[in-house]
C-alpha positions, 0 to 999 in steps of 0.5 A: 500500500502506498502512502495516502494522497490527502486532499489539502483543505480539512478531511471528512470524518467518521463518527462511530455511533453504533455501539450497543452501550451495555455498560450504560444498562437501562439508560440506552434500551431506548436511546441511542447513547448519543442521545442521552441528555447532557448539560441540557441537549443531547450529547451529539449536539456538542460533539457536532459543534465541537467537530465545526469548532476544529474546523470539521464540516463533513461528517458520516455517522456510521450508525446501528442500535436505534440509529434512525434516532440519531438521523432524526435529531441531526439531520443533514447537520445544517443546524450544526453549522456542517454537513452530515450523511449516514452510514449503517451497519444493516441488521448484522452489527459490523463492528467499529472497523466494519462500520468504517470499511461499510462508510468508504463510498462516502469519505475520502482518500483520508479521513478522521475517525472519532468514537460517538461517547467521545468529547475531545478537546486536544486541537485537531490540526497539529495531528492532520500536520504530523499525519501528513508529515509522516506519510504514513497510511495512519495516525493515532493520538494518544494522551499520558494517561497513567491508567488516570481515566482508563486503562493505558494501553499504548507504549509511546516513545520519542515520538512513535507507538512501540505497541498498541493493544486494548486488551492486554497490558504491557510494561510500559504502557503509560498512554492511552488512545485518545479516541481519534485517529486519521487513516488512509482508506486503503487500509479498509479497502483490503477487506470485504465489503459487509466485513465485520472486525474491531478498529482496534485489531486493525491498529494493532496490526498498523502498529506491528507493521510500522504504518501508524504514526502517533500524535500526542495531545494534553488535553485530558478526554472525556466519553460517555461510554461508562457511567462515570464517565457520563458524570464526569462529562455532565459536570465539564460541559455544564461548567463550560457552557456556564463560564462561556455565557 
């Protein structure tokens, strides 16, 4: 695979909103967990302004568990100031590498991709730079985590991912993936379309092979995927939305 020809202006992005979200019980049963209510609105709101914010404007949400909900509330997105199309999964869940590779004729020869619990507020350019400095086929970036908020599950040094791997610990694991990544879209098209695998497989193995730059960002993450979360996340967006009033 050759390195990736990404257009010059900001790409599209991938937002992964398909997810069952078990560990969030009752609360999703009947809404999508990008819906839940947060700071007063529903979270995909923030994220959508949050993504216009840094400049993202062309959005594709891969979508499955009640995901006709999240397509009403959003829209084609021009509320949000962006434009979004949607992408889903079929009666067959896909997984979240299987959602992407689902999405490709509708991203680009590059694009983000950012879980749907995610609120991130690292700024995005300065990875879309080292992304397209390395001329490698992906980029990950990762925050110093110290099993602070999660789990570590990145060795990073000098600059580079030594060893991704979200489901075993390593010595030396003192970050963590940060839940936004760029990729080519070569590395999706190697698998069958209607394919259902794990993004993070697919990293690991980009990772090993040596084509997954790594980006590291200061700004702590926030993510409603786990009730703590959910609080934590409730909590910083209502002091932001209170401070910039």
């Amino acid at each position: 695979m050759s390195a990736p020809s990404c257009i010059t202006e900001i790409p599209q992005l991938a937002l992964l909103a398909g997810g069952l979200a078990t560990r969030l019980g009752p609360l999703t049963a009947r809404v999508p967990k990008s819906l839940l209510p947060i700071a007063g609105e529903p979270f995909i709101a923030h994220q959508l302004r949050l993504l216009v914010g840094q400049g993202v404007c062309d959005i594709v949400i891969c979508s499955g568990h009640l995901g006709e909900q999240i397509e009403e509330f959003v829209g084609d997105g021009s509320r949000f100031g962006c434009l979004v199309r949607y992408s889903h999964d079929g009666d067959v869940p896909l997984g979240t590498g299987g959602a992407i590779r689902n999405a490709l004729p509708l991203l680009g020869p590059c694009f983000w991709v950012m879980y749907g619990d995610s609120y991130l507020t690292a700024p995005f350019a300065p990875a879309l730079r080292n992304f397209r400095d390395s001329a490698l086929l992906a980029l990950m970036t990762v925050y110093a985590n110290a099993d602070r908020w999660d789990s570590s599950n990145v060795s990073f040094n000098g600059g580079k991912i030594l060893r991704y791997n979200k489901s075993r610990r390593y010595p030396g694991m003192q970050h963590i993936d940060y839940g936004l990544s760029l990729f080519s879209a070569s590395v999706f098209a190697q698998w069958p379309e209607g394919s259902a695998f794990d993004l993070a497989d697919l990293q690991s193995r980009l990772v090993e092979q040596g084509i997954m730059a790594g980006h590291e960002v200061f700004d702590r993450f926030y993510e409603i995927g786990s009730p703590t979360g959910l609080h934590e996340t409730e909590l910083f967006l209502t002091e932001s939305l209170r401070v910039s009033a």
